[in-house]
N, C-alpha and C positions, 0 to 999 in steps of 0.2 A: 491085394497084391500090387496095384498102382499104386497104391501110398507109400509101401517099403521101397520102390524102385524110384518113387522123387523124392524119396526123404535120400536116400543115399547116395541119387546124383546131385544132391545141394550140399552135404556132407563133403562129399570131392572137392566140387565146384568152391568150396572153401578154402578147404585142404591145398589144391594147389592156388588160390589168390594168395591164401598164408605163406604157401613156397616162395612165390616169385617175388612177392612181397617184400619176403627176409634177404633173399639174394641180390632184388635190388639194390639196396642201401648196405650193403655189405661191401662193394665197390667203389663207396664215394670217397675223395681223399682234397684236404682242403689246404692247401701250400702255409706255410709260417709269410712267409709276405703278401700280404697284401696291398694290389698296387692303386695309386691315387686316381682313381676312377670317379669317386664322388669322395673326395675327403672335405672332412670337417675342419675348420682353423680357428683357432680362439688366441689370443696373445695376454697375459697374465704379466705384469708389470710385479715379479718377483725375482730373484736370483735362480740361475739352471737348476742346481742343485735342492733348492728348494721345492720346484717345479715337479722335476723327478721326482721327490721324496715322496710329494703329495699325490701327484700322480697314481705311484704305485700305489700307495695306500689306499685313496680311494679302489682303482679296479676290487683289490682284496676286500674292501668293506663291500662292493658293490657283487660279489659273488667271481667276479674273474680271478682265474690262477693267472700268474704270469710264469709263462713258459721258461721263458729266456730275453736276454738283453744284447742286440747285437751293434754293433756301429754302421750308421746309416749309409759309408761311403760302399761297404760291398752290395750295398742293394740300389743307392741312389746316386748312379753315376752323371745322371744329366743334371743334377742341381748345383750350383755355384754359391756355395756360400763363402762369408770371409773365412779367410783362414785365421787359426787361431779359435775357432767358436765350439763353444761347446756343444754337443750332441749327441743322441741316442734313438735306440729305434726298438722299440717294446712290444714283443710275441705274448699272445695270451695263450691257454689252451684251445680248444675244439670244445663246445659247448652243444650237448645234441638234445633236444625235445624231441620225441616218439608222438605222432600223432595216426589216425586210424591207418592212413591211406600211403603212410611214409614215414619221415624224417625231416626235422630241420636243423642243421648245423650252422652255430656262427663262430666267430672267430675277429676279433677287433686288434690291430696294429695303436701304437702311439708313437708320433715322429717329435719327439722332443727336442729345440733346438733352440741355442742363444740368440737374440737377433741384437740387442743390446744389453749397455749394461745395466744390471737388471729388469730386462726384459727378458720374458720367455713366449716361443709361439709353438702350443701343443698341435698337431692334428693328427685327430683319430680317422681313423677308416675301421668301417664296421663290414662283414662280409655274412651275408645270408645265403648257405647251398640248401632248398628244399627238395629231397627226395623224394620222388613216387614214383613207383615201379620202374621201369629201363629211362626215366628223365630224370635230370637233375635241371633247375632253375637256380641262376646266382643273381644275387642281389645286394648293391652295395650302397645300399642307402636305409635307413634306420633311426630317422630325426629325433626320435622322441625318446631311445635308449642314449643317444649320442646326447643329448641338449642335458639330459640327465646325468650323466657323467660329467660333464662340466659344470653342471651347477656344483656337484658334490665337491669336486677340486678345487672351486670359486670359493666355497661355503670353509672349506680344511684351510684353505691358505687365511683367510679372515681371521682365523682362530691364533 
């Protein structure tokens, strides 16, 4: 009779870490902008438009959807650049891993931008929300997926 009564209070004791579990990360919601907190900056001695091209390409070779493509000025109002320059600002989707005890979402920006001619300076921002239970932890740094991306772009523009 003690055996049926802990086997079926460890069955609960599951049951609901399972519940609270599912409900936690059920709540998380990770913004299309993200802000330059730790961005990465590389300058590629190519034309905008080539930049951009390859850009996107990679993400898509490297597994990111890209969301949407918006103009940098409604999200980046305190930068001064010349006028006239060409520019862009690249939403990926939400990218989520399921692990035991949670979730982790990322989500990377690209601030594409002329600085000369033909010159281009990408920088990505990569954005990590891990979930567990009622916390979320953000983190915007990711060296080693970001260093990876730009090699790939480096590697496509060569071509």
């Amino acid at each position: 009779m003690g055996r049926s009564v802990r086997n079926d209070t460890i069955k609960k004791i599951v049951l609901v870490f399972l519940l609270v579990n599912m409900t936690g990360c059920a709540s998380i919601t990770i913004p299309n902008y993200i802000q330059d907190k730790n961005p990465y900056e590389k300058v590629f001695y190519a034309s905008f438009d080539t930049v951009r091209e390859v850009t996107t390409k990679t993400f898509k070779e490297s597994g990111w959807i890209i969301e949407k493509e918006s103009e940098p000025a409604l999200f980046e109002r305190e930068r001064d650049l010349k006028s006239g320059t060409k520019q862009t600002l690249i939403f990926t989707e939400v990218r989520q891993v399921p692990f035991f005890v949670g979730s982790r979402y990322a989500r990377v920006n690209a601030y594409i931008h002329e600085t000369a001619n033909n010159e281009t300076q990408v920088e990505i921002r990569y954005l990590t929300v891990t979930s567990v239970m009622f916390k979320s932890f953000y983190g915007y740094k990711h060296d080693q997926a970001v260093e990876y991306l730009f090699s790939k772009i480096e590697k496509n523009l060569d071509l």
